[in-house]
C-alpha positions, -999 to +999 in steps of 0.1 A: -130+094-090-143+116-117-127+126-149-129+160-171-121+152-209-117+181-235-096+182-266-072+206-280-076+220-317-043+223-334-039+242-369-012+223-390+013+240-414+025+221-443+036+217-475+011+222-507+013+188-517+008+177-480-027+182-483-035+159-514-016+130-491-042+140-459-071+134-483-061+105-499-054+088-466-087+098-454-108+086-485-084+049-474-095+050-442-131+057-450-136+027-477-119+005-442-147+018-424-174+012-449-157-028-457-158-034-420-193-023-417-207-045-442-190-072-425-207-066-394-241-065-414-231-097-425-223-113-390-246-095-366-236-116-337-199-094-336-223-064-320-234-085-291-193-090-280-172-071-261-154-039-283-122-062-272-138-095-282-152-074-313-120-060-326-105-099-323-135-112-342-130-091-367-098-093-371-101-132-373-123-129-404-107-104-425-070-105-415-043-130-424-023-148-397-001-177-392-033-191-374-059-183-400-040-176-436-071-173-458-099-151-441-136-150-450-134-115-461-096-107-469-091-066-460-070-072-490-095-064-513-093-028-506-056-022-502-024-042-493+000-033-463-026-014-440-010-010-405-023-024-381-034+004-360-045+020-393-070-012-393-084-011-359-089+028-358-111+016-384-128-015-371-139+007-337-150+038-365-169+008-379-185-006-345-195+028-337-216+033-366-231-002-367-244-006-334-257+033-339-275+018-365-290-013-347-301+006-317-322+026-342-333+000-360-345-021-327-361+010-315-378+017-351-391-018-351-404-016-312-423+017-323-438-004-355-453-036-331-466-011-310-482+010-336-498-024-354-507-040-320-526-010-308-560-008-305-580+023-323-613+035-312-643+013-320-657+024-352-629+042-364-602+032-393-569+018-381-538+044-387-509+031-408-478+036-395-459+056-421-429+061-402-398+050-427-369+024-413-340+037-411-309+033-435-274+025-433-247+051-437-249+061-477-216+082-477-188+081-451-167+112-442-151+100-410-120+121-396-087+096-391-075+089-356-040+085-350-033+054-330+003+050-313+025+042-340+008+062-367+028+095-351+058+108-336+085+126-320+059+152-307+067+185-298+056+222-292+060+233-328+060+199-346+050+163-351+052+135-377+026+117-390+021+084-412+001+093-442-012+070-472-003+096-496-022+075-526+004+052-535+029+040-503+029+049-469+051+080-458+062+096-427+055+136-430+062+161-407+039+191-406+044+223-380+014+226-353+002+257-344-013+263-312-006+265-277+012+243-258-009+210-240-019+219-204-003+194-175-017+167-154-035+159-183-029+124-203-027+123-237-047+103-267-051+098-297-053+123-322-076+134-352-066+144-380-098+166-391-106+188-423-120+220-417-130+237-454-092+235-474-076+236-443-064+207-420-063+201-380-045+181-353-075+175-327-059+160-297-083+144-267-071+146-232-082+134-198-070+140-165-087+122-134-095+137-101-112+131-070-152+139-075-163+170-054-189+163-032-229+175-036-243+201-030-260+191-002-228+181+012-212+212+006-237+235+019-236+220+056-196+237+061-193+277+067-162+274+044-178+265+009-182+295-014-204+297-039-203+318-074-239+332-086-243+344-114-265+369-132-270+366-172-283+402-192-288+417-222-274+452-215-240+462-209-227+437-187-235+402-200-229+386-164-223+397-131-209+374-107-208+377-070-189+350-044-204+350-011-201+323+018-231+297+029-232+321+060-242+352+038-210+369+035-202+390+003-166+386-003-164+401-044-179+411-076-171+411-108-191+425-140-185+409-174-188+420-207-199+447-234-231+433-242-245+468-261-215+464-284-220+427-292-260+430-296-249+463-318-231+444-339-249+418-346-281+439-353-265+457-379-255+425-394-291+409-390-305+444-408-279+442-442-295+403-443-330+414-441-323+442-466-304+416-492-335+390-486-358+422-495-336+427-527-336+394-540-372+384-532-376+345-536-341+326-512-332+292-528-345+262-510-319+242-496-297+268-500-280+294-473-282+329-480-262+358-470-232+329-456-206+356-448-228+372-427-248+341-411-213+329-404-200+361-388-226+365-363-223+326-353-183+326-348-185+364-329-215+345-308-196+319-299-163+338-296-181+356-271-199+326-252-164+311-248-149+345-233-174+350-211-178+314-199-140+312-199-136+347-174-165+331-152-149+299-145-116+321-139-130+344-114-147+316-095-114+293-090-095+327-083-123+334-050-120+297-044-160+289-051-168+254-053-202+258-068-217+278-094-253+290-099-272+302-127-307+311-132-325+284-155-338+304-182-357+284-204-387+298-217-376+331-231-393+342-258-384+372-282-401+408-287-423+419-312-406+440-339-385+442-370-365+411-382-330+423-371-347+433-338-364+401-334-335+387-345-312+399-324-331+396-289-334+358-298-298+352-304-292+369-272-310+343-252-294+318-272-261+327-262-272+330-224-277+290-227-243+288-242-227+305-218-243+285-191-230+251-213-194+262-218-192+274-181-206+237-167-177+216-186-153+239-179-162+245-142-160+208-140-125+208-155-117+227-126-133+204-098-163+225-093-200+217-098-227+237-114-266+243-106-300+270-114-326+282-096-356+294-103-352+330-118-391+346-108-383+378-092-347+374-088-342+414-101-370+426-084-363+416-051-339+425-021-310+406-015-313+416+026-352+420+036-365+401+004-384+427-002-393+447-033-374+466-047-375+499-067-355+501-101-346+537-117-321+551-139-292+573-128-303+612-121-344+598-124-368+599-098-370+570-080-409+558-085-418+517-088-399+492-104-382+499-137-376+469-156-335+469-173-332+499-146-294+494-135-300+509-098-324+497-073-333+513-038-351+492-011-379+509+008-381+485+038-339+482+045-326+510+023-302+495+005-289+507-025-268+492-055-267+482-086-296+458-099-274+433-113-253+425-083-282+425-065-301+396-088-270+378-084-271+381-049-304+365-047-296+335-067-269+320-047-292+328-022-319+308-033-298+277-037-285+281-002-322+282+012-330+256-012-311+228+006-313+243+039-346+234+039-340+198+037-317+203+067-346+217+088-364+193+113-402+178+102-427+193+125-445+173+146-479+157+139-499+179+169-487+208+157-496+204+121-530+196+132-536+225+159-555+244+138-574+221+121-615+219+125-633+192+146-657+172+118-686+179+138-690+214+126-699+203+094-667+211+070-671+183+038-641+197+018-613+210+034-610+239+013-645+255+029-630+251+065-632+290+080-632+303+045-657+330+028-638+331-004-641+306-034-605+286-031-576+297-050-568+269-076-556+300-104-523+303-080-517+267-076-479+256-089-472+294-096-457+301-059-422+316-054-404+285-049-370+285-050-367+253-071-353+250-105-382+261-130-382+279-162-388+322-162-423+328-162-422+361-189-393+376-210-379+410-204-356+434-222-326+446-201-302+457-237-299+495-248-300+509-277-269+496-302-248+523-309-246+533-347-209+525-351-193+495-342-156+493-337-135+465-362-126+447-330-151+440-299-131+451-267-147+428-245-149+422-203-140+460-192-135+448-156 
């Protein structure tokens, strides 16, 4: 059985005074956390138990029963009349941080024997290890779970909620704002979570489901369908293409507005460059231009999630089990101004999110993410394999044009756009990547048919029937299709336009 987890984010209307009563109760349940860690500093054994056996421990030393009336460390100290579920939120906060804290410790220690017990070279002076130990938690700012009992009467529009409002503890029922919780999914505990001057509801869920098989498994039955997809710069941010394991195409889709988005965030990128130019030295420790830095991250990942969001949608509607992306991870930026610099970098960073948001949420849905290797994946034909010719619409139709949205095959003559056909390729390359663990291992005989008898005098292999020096420069740089990392950047975006609408209207199907 597998499970998909994600929580939903809840914005909660309330009353003025409503919001000094969420901090109070906060700034409570934070000094709980910080007693209860100091009492596991004190009795470091409690980490070595069971988070049940833990939570009983603890309880037996700082909470007073019938059994055990005067604790060791009476909670009492810090307030009177803490419920109980109000307590053990706390204690597991607590645990959390504390065995955080002695993992890095035991690992800081390991790394300080090793350093000391090591052995320099002869002759030379002993390094010092200067690497600090570190500390516990200085200041904590920990949001407050809600354990059953500290809400409810849950509904669409409402809930209540059991606040320490700074001197008794009060039932208050704020409005929720959002949309309503999606079914087959359980329920847990929420958060209640400050977000600048404004408070939130985050509530976890879970819903369990039977684990899809491999990949390997999937790939041996003509009925799987799998969902490539192709991530650019230029006006479609990704193109995806369902086709069958037998080859079949069976639809396309093209994502996206990606000249608007990179316009917009260019010109924002230029107005910070010409402020930092205007103001000369920037404030260490300080961010500058925070309106703007803030609007590009929060269109960025707006967009990431729209995109990731319309991906996962298209592949459940075509009934694709797997999803494939290229695995781009060694894209570099070109040369240029700051904003354009800028701007191509963010780019690629928001490819990676994309390919993040769509994994969990294609798991949500019971299907399985993978990547292939993207070398030539645009320049090659999706039919014949072979290379292709790029141009631009009413051009002549000479070589390869990188970013070129149509592409012409000499060998098959196919024609289409470039995009669908990179996409093409990389759900075939994960198809002929397994199928080649399906093929049968040739036979010894044959392997050796064309070898060289020893008597003709061959001492390395390499000089058998060859008048060339061997190749060692092309060694681990074949066209595998393995997962691997792109081998260059290129540009694929336009230029932005010089007006950007208010509102981005995105995924022009």
């Amino acid at each position: 059985m597998a499970k998909a987890m994600k929580t939903i984010r809840e914005s909660l209307n309330y009353q003025p005074q409503c919001a000094e009563y969420f901090a109070a109760n906060q700034a409570l349940f934070n000094r709980v956390v910080a007693f209860y860690f100091e009492v596991l500093q004190a009795h470091e054994g409690v980490l070595d138990l069971s988070t049940k056996e833990a939570l009983t421990a603890l309880e037996t030393l700082t909470h007073a029963t019938e059994k055990t009336p005067s604790p060791i460390l009476p909670l009492t100290e810090i307030a009177e009349g803490i419920p109980a579920m109000f307590r053990r939120a706390a204690i597991n906060a607590a645990l959390g941080s504390a065995r955080s804290f002695s993992s890095s410790l035991k690992k800081w220690r390991t790394r300080k024997e090793k350093a000391q017990t090591k052995q320099g070279r002869k002759g030379a002076k002993k390094k010092a290890f200067r690497e600090r130990p570190p500390v516990p938690p200085r200041r904590w700012n920990k949001s407050v779970p809600l354990y059953a009992g500290m809400w409810k009467e849950r509904s669409g529009s409402s809930i209540l909620l059991k606040v320490w409002t700074g001197t008794c503890w009060s039932w208050v029922k704020v409005r929720t704002l959002s949309r309503a919780l999606p079914a087959g999914f359980e329920v847990g505990s929420p958060s209640l979570v400050r977000k600048g001057r404004q408070w939130w509801l985050h509530t976890p869920i879970e819903k369990t489901f039977t684990s899809p098989p491999k990949i390997a498994e999937q790939l041996t039955t003509a009925e799987t369908r799998i969902c490539a997809v192709d991530l650019n710069l230029d006006e479609h941010l990704a193109v995806c293409t369902v086709q069958s394991v037998e080859g079949t195409i069976l639809a396309t889709r093209f994502l996206g507005r990606g000249r608007e988005i990179a316009g917009f965030r260019k010109k924002q990128l230029g107005r910070i460059a010409r402020n930092r130019s205007q103001t000369g030295i920037i404030a260490e420790n300080e961010q500058d231009n925070a309106d703007l830095w803030r609007k590009i991250r929060t269109v960025d990942s707006q967009v990431a999630h729209l995109v990731s969001a319309r991906i996962v949608q298209f592949a459940t509607e075509q009934e694709a089990a797997i999803l494939v992306f290229e695995h781009l991870g060694n894209l570099k930026p070109e040369k240029g101004t700051y904003s354009r610099r800028g701007n191509t970098k963010r780019a690629f960073w928001m490819k990676g999110r994309i390919f993040t948001y769509a994994k969990y949420k294609a798991w949500n849905q019971g299907s399985i993410t993978s990547r292939v290797n993207p070398r030539n994946t645009s320049s090659e034909c999706h039919r014949c394999h072979a290379p292709v010719i790029g141009s631009n619409a009413g051009q002549a139709v000479e070589g390869y044009t990188p970013g070129a949205p149509l592409v012409l095959c000499p060998e098959c003559q196919m024609r289409g756009h470039s995009d669908r056909n990179a996409s093409l390729v990389i759900g075939q390359r994960l198809i002929e990547r397994y199928a080649e663990s399906f093929k049968e291992k040739p036979h010894t005989a044959v392997r050796r048919a064309g070898r060289v008898e020893q008597s003709t005098g061959v001492v390395l292999s390499q000089e058998a029937q060859s008048r060339g020096r061997p190749s060692p420069d092309h060694a681990r740089h074949g066209d595998g299709n393995g997962p691997g990392t792109a081998q260059g950047s290129r540009r694929r975006m336009g230029t932005a336009p010089p007006s950007i609408p208010p509102q981005l209207r995105l995924f022009n199907e």
